[in-house]
C-alpha positions in Angstrom: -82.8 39.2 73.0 -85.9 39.4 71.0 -86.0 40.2 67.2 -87.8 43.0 68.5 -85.2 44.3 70.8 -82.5 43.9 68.0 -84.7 45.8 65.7 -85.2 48.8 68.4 -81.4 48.6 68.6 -80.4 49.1 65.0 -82.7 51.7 64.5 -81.1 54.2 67.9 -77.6 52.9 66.1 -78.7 54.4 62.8 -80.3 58.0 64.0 -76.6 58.1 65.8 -74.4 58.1 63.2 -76.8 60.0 61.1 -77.7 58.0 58.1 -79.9 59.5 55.7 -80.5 59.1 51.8 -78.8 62.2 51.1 -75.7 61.3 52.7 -75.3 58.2 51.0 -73.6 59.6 48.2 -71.3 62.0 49.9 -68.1 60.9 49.4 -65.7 63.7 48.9 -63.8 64.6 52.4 -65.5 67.3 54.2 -62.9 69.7 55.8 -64.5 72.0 58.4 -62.9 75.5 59.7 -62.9 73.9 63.1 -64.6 76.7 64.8 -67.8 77.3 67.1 -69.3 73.5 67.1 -68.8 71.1 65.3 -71.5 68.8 64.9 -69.8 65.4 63.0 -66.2 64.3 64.4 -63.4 64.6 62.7 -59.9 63.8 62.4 -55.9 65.6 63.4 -57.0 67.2 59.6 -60.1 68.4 60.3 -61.7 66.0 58.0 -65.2 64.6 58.7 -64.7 61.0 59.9 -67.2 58.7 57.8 -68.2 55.0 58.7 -67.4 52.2 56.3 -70.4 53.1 54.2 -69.1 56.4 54.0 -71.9 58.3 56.4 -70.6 61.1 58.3 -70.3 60.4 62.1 -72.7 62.8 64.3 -71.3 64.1 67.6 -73.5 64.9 70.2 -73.8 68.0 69.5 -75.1 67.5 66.1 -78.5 69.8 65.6 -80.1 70.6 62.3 -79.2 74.4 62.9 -75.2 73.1 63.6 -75.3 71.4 60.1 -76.4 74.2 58.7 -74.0 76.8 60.1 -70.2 75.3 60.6 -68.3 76.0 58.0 -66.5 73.7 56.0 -65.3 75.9 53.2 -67.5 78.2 51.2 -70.8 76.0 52.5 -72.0 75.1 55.7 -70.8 71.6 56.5 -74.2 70.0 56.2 -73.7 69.8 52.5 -71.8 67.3 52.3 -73.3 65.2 55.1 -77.0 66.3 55.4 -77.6 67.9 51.9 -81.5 66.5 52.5 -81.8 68.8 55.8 -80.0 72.1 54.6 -81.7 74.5 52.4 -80.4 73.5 48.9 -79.8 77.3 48.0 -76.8 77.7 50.9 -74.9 74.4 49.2 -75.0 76.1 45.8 -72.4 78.9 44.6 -73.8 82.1 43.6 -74.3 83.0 39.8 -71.1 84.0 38.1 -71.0 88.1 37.9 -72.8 89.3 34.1 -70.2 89.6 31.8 -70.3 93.0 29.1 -70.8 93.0 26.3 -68.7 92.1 23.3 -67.0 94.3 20.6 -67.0 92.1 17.3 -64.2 93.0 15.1 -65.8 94.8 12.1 -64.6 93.3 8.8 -61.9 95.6 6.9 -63.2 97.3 3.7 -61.4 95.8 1.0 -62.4 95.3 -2.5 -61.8 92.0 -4.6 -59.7 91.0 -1.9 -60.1 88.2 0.7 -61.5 89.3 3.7 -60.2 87.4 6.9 -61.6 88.4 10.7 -61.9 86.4 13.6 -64.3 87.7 16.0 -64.2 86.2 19.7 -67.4 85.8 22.0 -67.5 85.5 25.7 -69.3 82.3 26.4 -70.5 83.8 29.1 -72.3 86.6 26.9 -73.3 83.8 25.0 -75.1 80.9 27.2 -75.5 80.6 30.9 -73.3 78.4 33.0 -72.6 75.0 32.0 -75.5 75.6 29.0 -75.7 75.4 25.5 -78.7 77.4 24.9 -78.1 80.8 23.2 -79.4 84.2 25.5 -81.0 86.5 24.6 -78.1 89.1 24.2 -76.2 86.4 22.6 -78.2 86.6 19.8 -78.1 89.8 19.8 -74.5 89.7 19.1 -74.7 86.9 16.1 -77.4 88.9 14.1 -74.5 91.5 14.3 -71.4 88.4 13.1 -74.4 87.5 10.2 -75.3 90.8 8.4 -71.3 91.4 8.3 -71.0 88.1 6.7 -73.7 88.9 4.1 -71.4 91.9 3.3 -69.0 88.9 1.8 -68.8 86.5 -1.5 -68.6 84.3 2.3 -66.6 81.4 1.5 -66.5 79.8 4.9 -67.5 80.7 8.6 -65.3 78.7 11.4 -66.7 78.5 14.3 -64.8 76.7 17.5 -66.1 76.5 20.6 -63.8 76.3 24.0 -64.6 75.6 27.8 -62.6 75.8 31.1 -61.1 73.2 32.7 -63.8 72.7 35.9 -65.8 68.8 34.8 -63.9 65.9 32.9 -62.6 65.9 29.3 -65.6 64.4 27.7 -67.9 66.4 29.7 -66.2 69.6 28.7 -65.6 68.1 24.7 -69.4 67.3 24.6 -70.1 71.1 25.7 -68.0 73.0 23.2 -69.7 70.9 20.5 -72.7 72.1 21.5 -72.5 75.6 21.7 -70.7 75.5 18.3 -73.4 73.8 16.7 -76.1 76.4 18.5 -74.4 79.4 17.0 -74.3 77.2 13.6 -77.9 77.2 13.3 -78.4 80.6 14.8 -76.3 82.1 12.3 -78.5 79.5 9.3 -81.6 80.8 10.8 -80.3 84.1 10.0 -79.4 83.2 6.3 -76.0 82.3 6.8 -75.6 79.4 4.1 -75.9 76.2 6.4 -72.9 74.4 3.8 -70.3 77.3 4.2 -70.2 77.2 8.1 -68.1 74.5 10.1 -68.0 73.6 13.6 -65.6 71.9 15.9 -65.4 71.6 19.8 -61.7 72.5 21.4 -63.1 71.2 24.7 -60.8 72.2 27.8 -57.6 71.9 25.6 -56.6 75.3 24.4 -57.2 77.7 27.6 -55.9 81.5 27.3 -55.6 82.0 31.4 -52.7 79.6 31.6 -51.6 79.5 35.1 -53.2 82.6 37.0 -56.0 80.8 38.1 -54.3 77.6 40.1 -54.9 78.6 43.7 -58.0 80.6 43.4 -60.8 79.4 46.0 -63.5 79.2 46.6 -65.4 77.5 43.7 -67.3 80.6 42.3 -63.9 82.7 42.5 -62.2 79.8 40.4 -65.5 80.0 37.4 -65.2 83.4 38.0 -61.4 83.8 37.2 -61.6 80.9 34.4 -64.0 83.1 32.4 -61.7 84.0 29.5 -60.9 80.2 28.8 -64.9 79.8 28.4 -65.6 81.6 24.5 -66.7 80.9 21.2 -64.3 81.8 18.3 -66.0 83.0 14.7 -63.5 83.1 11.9 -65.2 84.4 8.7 -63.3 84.6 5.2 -65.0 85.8 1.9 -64.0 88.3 -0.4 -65.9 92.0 -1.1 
């Protein structure tokens, strides 16, 4: 057989088993609903069988518009085997519903007395998903936390920032951190003394949903349901 042969070969035993740059990567097993056609074969699980170098195997009746329409969860199956042929907007998860907004906890009227409130933010309210760049009506919200902390002698503002427990630990750490320090400087830019306010990052340790979310799919029901675990506490003491 000539080189040339061989070469003709390899490249029909490639466009069989689908090989693409996108599916390179695609790891994760791919379990489809098993309905209508199926375009990759899979296993007694439903699983998408994948060859050594972990490329999904195409049936016969594999088509672009197949990819894009079996299901295989909350995205067509093509995402995790073809993400470079399937529009990129069907393999994402829709935008988390708005969330209202907050009520900060005014600070009680006292006089000469130390004044203690801890006011809690929606992250949500605050930055977009997975961001650490304040919104628009999150600042909104901290111009309302500063001018009641100008009403104080302010002692000290605490600010701790929390995610949910979708990503790793450091991931999730690193985030936290971040949006604590961006509502540090938002509330210095608003003439909150830049020495009296502390941030730390509580990561995905300290959630307040406990264990109501476990079996909640798909994906955006999960962030959807996880939303209280993802907040910003503001404890601000001074005295009147």
């Amino acid at each position: 057989m000539t080189k040339h042969h061989k070469k003709l070969l390899a490249l029909a035993a490639i466009a069989s088993i689908g090989l693409s740059a996108s599916t390179a990567f695609a790891q994760e097993d791919v379990v489809v609903d098993g309905t209508g056609t199926v375009p990759y074969a899979i296993d007694g699980r439903k699983v998408v069988t994948r060859s050594g170098a972990g490329l999904c195997w195409r049936t016969g009746y594999w088509t672009a518009a197949a990819a894009e329409t079996a299901p295989a969860g909350e995205f067509p199956v093509g995402c995790g085997c073809d993400a470079d042929i399937v529009p990129k907007d069907k393999c994402e998860p829709p935008a988390p519903p708005p969330i209202p907004d907050p009520e900060p906890t005014p600070i009680p009227e006292t006089k000469g007395d130390v004044a203690q409130e801890k006011v809690r933010l929606n992250a949500d309210f605050l930055f977009d998903f997975n961001q650490a760049v304040l919104k628009a009506e999150g600042r909104t919200a901290l111009n309302d936390i500063a001018a009641q902390a100008k009403q104080l002698d302010l002692e000290v503002v605490i600010v701790t920032g929390h995610t949910d427990r979708i990503g790793g630990d450091a991931y999730n750490q690193r985030l936290s951190e971040r949006r604590a320090t961006a509502v540090k400087n938002y509330l210095v830019d608003q003439g909150i003394d830049t020495s009296r306010v502390y941030t730390e990052g509580k990561g995905r340790t300290q959630p307040v949903t406990g264990t109501e979310c476990n079996n909640v799919t798909p994906r955006n029901k999960l962030i959807e349901c996880l939303q209280p675990d993802r907040r910003v506490d503001i404890e601000i003491i001074g005295t009147r």
